[in-house]
MDAnalysis code that builds the backbone (N, CA, C; Angstrom):
import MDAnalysis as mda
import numpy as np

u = mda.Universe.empty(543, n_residues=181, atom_resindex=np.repeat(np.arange(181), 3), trajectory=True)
u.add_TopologyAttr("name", ["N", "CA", "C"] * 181)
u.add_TopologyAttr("resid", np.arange(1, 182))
u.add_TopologyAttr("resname", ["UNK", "UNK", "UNK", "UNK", "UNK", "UNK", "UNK", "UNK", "UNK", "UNK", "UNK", "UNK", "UNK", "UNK", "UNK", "UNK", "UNK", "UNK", "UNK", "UNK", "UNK", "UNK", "UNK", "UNK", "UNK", "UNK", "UNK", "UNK", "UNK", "UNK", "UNK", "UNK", "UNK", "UNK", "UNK", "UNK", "UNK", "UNK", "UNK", "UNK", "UNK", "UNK", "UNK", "UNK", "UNK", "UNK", "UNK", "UNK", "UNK", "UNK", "UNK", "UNK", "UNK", "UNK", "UNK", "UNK", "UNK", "UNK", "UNK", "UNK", "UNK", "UNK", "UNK", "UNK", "UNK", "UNK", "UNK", "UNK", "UNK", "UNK", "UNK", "UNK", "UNK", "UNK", "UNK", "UNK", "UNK", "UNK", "UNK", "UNK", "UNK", "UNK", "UNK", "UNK", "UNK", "UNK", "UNK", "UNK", "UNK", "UNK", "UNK", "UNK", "UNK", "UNK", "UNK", "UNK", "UNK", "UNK", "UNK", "UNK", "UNK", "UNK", "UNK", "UNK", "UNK", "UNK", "UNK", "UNK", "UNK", "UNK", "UNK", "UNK", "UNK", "UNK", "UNK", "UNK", "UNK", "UNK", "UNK", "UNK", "UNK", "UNK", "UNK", "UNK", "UNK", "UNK", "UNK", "UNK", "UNK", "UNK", "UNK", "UNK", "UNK", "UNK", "UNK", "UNK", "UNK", "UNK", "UNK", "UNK", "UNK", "UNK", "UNK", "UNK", "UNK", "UNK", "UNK", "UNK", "UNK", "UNK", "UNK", "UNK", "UNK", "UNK", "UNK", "UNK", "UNK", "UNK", "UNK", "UNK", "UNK", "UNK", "UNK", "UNK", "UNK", "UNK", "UNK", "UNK", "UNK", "UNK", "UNK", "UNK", "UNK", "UNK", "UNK", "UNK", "UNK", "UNK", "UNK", "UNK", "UNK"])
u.atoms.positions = np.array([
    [10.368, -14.718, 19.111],
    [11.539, -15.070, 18.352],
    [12.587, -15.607, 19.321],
    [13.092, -16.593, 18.791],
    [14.149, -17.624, 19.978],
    [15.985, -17.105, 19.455],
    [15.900, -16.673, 18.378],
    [17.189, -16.244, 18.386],
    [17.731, -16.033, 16.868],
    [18.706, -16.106, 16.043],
    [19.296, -15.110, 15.165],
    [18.640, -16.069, 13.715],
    [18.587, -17.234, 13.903],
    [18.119, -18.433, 12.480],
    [16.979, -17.419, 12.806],
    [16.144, -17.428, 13.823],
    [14.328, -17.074, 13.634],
    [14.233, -15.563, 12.897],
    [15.283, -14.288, 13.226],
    [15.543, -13.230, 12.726],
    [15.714, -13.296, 11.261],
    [16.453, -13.855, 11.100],
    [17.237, -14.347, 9.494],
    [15.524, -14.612, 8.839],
    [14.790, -15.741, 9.223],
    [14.277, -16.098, 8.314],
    [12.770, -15.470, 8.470],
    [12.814, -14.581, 9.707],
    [11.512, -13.357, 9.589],
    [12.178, -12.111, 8.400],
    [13.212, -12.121, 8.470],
    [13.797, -10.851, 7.362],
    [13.180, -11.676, 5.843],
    [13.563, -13.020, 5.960],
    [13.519, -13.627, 4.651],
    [12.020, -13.553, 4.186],
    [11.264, -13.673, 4.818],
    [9.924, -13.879, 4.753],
    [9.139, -12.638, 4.528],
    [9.221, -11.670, 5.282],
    [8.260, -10.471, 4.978],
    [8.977, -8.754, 4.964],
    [10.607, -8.988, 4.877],
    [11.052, -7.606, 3.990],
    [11.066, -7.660, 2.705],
    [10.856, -8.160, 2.060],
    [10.276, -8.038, 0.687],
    [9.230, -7.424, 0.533],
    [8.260, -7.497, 1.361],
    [6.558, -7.058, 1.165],
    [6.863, -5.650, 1.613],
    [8.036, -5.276, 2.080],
    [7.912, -3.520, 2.757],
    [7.326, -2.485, 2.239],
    [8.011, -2.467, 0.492],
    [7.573, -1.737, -0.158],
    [6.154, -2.067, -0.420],
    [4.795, -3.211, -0.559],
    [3.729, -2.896, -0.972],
    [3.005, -2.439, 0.299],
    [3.964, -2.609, 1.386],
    [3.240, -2.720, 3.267],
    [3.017, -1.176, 2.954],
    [4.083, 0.097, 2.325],
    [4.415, 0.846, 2.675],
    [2.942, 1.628, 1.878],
    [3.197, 0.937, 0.305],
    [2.510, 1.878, -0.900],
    [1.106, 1.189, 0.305],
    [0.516, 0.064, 0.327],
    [-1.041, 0.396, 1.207],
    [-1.265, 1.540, 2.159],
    [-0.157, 1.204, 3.284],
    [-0.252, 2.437, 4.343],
    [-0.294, 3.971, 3.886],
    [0.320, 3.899, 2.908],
    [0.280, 5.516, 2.575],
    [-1.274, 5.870, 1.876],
    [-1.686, 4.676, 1.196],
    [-3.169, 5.215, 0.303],
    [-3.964, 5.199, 1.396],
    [-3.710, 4.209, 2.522],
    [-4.707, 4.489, 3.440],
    [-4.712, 5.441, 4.002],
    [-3.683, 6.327, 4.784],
    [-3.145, 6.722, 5.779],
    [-3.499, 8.111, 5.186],
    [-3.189, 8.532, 3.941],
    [-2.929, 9.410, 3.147],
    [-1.836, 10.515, 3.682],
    [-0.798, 10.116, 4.414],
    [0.108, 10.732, 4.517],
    [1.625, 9.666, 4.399],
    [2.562, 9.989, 3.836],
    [3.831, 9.562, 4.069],
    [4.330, 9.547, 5.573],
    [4.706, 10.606, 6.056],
    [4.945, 9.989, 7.868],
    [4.156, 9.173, 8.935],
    [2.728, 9.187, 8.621],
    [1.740, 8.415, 9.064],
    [2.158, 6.904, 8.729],
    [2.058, 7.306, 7.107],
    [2.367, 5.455, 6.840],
    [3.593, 4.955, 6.746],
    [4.813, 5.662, 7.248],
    [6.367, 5.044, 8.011],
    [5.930, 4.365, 9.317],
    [4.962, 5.030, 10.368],
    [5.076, 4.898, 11.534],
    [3.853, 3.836, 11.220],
    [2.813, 3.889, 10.802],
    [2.171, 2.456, 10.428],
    [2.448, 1.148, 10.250],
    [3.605, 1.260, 9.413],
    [4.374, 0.058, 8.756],
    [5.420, -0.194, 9.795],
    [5.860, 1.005, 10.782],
    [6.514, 0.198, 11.453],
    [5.928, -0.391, 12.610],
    [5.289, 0.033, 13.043],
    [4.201, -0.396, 13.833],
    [3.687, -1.906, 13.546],
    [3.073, -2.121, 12.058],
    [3.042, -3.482, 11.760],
    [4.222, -4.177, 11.731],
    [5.159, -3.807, 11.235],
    [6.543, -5.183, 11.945],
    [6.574, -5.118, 12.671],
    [6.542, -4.408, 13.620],
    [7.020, -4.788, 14.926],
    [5.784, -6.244, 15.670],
    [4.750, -5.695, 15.077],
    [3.448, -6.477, 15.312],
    [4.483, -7.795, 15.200],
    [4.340, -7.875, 13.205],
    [4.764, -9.681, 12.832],
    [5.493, -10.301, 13.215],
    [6.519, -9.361, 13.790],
    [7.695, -9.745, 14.310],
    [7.495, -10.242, 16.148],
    [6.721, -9.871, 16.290],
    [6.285, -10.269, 17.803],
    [5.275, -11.830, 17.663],
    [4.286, -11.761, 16.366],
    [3.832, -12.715, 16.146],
    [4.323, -14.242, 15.389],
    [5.251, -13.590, 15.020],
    [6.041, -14.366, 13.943],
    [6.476, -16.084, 14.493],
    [5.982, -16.198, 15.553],
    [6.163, -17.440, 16.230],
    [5.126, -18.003, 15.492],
    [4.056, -17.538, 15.478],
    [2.821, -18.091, 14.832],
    [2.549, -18.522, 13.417],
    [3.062, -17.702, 12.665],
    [3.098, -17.878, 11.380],
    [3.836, -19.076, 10.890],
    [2.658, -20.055, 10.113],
    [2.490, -21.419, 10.227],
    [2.815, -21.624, 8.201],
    [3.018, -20.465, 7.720],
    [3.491, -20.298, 6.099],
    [2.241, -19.605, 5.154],
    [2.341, -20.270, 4.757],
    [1.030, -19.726, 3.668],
    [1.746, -18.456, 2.625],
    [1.044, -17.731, 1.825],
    [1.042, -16.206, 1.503],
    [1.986, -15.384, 2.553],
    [3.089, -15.294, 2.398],
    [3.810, -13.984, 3.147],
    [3.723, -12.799, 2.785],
    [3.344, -12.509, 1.827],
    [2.540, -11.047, 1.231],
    [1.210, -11.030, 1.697],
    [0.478, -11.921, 1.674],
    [-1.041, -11.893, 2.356],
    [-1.304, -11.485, 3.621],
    [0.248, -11.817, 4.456],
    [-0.247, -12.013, 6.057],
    [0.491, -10.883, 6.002],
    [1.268, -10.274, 5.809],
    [1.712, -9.088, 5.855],
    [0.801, -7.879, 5.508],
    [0.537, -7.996, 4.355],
    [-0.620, -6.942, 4.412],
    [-1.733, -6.863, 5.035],
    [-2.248, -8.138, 5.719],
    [-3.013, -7.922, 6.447],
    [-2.648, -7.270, 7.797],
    [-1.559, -7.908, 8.247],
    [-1.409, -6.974, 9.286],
    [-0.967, -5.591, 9.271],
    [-0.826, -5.054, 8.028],
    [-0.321, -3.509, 7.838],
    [-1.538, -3.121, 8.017],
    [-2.889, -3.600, 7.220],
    [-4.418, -3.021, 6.608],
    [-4.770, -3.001, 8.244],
    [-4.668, -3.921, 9.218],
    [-5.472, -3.504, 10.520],
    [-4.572, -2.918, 11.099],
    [-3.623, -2.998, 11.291],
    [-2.523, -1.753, 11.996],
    [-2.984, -0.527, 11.573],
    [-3.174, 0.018, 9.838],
    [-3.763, 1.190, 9.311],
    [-4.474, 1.292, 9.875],
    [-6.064, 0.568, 9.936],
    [-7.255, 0.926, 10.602],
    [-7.359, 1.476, 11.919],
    [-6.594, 0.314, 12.645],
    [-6.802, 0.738, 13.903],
    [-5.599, 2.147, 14.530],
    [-4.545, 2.542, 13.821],
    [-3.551, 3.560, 14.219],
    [-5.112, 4.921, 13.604],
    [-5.768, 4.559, 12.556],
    [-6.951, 5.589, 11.913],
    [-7.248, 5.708, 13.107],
    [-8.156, 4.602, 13.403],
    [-9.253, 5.104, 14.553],
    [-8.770, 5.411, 15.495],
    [-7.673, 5.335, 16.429],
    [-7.087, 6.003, 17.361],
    [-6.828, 7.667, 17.372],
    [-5.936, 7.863, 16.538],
    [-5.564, 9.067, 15.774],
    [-6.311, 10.054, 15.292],
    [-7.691, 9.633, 14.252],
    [-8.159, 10.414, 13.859],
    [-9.696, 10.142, 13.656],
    [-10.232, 8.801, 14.023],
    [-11.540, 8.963, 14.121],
    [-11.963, 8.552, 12.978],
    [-12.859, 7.120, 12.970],
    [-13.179, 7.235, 11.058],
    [-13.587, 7.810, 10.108],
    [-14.104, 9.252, 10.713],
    [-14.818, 9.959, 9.736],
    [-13.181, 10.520, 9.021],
    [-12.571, 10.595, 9.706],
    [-11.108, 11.120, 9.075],
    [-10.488, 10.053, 8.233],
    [-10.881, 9.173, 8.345],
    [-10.330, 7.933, 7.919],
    [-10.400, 8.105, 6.230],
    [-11.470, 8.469, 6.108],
    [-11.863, 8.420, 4.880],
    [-11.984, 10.185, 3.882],
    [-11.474, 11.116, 4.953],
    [-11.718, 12.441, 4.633],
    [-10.659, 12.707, 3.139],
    [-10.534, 13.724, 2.588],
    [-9.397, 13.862, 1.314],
    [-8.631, 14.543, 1.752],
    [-7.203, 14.399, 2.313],
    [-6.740, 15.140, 2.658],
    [-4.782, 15.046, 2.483],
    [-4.529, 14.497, 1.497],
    [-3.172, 13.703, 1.633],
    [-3.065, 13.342, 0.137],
    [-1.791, 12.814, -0.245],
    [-1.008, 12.847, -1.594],
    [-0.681, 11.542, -1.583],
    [-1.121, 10.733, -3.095],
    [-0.463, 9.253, -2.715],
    [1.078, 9.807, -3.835],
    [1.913, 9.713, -3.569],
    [3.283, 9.391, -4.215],
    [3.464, 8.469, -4.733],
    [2.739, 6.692, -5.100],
    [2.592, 6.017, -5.728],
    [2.858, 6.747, -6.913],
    [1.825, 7.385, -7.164],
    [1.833, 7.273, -8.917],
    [2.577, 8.559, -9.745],
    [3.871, 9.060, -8.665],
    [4.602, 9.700, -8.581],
    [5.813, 8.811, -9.431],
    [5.607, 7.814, -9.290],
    [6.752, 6.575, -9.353],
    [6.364, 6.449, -11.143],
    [5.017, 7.063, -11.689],
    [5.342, 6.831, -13.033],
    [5.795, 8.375, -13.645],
    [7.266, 8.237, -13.152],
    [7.462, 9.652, -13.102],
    [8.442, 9.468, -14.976],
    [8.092, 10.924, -15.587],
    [8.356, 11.139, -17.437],
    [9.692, 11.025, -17.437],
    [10.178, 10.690, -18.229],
    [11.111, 10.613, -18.942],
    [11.769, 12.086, -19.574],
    [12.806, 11.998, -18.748],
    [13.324, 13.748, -19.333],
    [13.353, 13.923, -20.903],
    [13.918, 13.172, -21.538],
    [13.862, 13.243, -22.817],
    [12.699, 13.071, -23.683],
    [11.167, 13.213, -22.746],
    [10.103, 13.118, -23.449],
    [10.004, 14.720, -23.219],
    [9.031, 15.099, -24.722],
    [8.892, 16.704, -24.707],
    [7.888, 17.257, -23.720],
    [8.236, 18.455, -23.829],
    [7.767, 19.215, -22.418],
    [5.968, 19.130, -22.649],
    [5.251, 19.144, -23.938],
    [3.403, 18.633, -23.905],
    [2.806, 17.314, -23.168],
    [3.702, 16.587, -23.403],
    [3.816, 15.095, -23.086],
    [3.548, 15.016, -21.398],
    [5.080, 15.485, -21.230],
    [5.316, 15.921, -19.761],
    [3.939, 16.062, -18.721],
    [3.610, 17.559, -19.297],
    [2.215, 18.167, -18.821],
    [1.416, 17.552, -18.940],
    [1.227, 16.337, -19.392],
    [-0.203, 15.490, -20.162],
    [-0.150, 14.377, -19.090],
    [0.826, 13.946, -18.624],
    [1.512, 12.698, -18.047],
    [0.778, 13.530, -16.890],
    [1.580, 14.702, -16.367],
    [1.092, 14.936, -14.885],
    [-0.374, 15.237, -14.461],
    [-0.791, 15.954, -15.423],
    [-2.513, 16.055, -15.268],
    [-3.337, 14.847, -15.273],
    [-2.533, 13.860, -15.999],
    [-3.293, 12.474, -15.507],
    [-3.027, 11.847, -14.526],
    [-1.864, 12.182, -14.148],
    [-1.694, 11.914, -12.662],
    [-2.169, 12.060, -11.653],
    [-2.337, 13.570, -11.666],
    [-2.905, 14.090, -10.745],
    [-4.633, 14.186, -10.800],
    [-4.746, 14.158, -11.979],
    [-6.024, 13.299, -12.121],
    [-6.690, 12.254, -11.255],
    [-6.210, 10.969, -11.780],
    [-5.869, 9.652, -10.837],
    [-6.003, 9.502, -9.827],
    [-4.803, 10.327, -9.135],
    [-4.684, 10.549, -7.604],
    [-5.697, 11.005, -7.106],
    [-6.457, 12.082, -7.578],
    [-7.612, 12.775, -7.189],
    [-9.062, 11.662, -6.863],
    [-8.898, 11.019, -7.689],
    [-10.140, 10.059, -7.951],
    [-9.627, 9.001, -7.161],
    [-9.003, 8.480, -7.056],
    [-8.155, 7.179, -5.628],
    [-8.968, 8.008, -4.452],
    [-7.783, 9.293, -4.331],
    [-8.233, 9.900, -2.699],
    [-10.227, 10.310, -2.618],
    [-10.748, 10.238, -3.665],
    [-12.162, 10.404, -3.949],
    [-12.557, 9.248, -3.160],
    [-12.169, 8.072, -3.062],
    [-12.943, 6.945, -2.823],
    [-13.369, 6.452, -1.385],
    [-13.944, 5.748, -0.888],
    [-14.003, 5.385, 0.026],
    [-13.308, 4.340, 0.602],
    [-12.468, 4.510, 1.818],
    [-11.465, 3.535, 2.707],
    [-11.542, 2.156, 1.592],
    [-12.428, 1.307, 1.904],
    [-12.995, 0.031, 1.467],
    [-12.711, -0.235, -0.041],
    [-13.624, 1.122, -0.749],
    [-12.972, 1.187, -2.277],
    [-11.630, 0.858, -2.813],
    [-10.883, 2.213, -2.188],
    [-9.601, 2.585, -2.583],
    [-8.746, 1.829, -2.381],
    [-8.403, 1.065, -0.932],
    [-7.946, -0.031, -0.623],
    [-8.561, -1.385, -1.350],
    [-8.928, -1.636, -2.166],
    [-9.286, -2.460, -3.307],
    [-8.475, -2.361, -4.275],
    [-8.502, -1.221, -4.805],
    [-8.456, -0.740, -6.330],
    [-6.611, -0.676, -5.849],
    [-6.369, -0.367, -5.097],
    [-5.037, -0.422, -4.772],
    [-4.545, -1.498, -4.637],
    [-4.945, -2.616, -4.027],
    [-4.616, -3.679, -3.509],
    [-4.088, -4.368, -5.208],
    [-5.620, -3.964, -6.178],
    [-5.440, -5.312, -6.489],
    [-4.350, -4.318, -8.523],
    [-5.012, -3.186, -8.686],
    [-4.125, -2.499, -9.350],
    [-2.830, -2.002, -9.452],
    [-2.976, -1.506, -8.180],
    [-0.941, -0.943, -7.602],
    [-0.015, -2.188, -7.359],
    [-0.827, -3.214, -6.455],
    [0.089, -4.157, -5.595],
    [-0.008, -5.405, -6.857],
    [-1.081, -5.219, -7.648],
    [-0.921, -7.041, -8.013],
    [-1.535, -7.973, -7.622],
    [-2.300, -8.058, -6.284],
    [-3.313, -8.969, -5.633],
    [-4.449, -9.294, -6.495],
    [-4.532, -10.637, -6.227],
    [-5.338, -11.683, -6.488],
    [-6.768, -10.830, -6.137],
    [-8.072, -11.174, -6.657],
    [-9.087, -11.441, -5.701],
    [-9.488, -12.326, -4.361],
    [-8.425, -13.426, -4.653],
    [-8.187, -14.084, -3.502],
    [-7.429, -13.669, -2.940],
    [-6.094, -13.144, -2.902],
    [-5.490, -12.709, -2.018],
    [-6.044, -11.328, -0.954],
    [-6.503, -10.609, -1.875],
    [-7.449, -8.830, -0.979],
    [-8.580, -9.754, -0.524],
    [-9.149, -10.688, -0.731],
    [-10.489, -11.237, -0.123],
    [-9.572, -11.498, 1.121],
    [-8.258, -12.241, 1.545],
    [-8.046, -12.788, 2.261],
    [-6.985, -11.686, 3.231],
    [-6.152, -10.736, 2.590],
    [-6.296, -9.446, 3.513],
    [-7.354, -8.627, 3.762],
    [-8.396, -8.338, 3.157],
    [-9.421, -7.487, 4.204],
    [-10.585, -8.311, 5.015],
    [-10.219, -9.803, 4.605],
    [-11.176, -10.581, 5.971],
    [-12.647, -10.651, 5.357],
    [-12.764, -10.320, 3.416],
    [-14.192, -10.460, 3.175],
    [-14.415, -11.432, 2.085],
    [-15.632, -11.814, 1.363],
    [-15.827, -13.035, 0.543],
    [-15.190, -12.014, -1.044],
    [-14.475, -12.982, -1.643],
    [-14.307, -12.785, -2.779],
    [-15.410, -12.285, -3.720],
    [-16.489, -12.140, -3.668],
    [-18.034, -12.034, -4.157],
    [-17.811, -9.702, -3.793],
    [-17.446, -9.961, -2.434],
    [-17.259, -8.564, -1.904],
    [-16.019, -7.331, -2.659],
    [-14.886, -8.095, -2.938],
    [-13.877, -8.060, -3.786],
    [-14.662, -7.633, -4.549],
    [-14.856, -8.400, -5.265],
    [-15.186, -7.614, -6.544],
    [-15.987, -6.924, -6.553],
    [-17.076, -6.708, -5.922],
    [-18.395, -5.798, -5.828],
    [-17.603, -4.509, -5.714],
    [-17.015, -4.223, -4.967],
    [-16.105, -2.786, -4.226],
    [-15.090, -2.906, -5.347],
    [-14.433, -3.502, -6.008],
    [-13.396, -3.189, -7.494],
    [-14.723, -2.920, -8.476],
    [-15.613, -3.230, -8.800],
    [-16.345, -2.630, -9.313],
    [-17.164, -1.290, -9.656],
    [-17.636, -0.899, -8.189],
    [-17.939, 0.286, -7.618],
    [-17.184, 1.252, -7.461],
    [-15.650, 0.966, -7.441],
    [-14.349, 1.522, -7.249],
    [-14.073, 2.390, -8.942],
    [-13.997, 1.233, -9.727],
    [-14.224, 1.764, -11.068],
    [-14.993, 2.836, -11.891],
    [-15.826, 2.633, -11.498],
    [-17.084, 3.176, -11.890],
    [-17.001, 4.006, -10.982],
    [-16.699, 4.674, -9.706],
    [-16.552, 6.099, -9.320],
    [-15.477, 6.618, -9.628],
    [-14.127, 6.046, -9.911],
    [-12.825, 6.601, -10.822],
    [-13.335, 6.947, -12.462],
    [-14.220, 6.173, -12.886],
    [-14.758, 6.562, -14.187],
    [-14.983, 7.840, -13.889],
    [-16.438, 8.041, -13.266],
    [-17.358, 9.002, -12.707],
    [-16.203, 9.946, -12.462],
    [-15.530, 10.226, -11.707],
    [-14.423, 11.599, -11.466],
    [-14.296, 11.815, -12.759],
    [-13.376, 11.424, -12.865],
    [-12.574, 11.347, -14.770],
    [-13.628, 12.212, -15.590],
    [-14.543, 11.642, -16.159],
    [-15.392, 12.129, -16.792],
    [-16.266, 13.473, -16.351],
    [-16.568, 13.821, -14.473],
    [-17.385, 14.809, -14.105],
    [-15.669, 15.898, -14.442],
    [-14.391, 15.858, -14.168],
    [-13.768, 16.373, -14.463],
    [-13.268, 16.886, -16.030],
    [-13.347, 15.627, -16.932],
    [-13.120, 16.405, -18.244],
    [-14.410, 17.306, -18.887],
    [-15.891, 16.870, -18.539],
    [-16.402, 18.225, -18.400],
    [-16.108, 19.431, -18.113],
    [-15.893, 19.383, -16.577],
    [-15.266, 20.624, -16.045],
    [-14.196, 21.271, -17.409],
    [-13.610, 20.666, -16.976],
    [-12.425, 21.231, -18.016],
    [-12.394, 21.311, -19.235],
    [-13.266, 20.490, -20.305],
    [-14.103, 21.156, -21.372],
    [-14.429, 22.422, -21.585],
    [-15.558, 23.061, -20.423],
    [-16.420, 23.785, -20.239],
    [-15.318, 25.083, -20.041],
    [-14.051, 25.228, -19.669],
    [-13.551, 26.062, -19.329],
    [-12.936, 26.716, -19.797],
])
């Protein structure tokens, strides 16, 4: 960066994306302080690279560099088998938080599906979940997650597919459970 125009128009360009930089890092990361220090970690990255950046998708290149910042702060930290272990809370879907003036059954119904949800996200595998997130939570294209995780659109969807169908699979091995009880 050469000076305060180049600052100005790196702010202009990819603080907007903070908040989806943040909601990825955390599903990946599966912790909130993990994925502060992730995300900052990736600006500091773009912001060092930011000479380079030639336009395109500023949400694309941003998340990409959050998704390998995640990976690689994983594998440093904790090793990939951890990468993918269950161990952490996404607060995303905290954000579809009830309405006080809805009644207190409702309430309880809202959070068990929540926590539902959440359960079956953190169920998934790295690759999965970061899909189903990408393209459910954030809004991404199939082209766009093809073009942050670096794979063919064909792959996209294979893994949003598989993603589904093991969030089904929870859902359902759980309302058994809880049938049965």
């Amino acid at each position: 960066m050469r000076g305060p125009d180049d600052l100005r128009r790196f702010e202009r360009t990819v603080l907007p994306h903070l908040g989806a930089s943040y909601s990825l890092a955390r599903w990946l990361t599966r912790d909130a302080h993990d994925a502060e220090d992730v995300v900052q970690e990736a600006y500091l990255r773009a912001l060092r690279s930011f000479d380079h950046y030639r336009g395109g998708n500023p949400r694309v290149w941003m998340l990409t560099i959050v998704r390998n910042t995640c990976y690689s702060w994983l594998r440093r930290n904790r090793g990939f088998d951890a990468a993918r272990a269950a161990d952490g809370a996404g607060e995303e879907l905290a954000d579809l938080a009830a309405d006080p003036a809805e009644e207190p059954e409702a309430q309880l119904l809202r959070d068990v599906d929540r926590r539902l949800l959440q359960g079956a996200l953190e169920a998934l595998a790295a690759p999965f979940r970061e899909a189903l997130v990408l393209r459910e939570l954030e809004g991404c294209s199939y082209k766009e997650i093809a073009d942050i995780a670096d794979v063919p659109v064909g792959t996209v969807m294979s893994r949003l597919a598989r993603a589904r169908q093991q969030v089904q699979r929870f859902v359902l091995q759980h309302a058994k459970e809880g049938g049965s009880a």
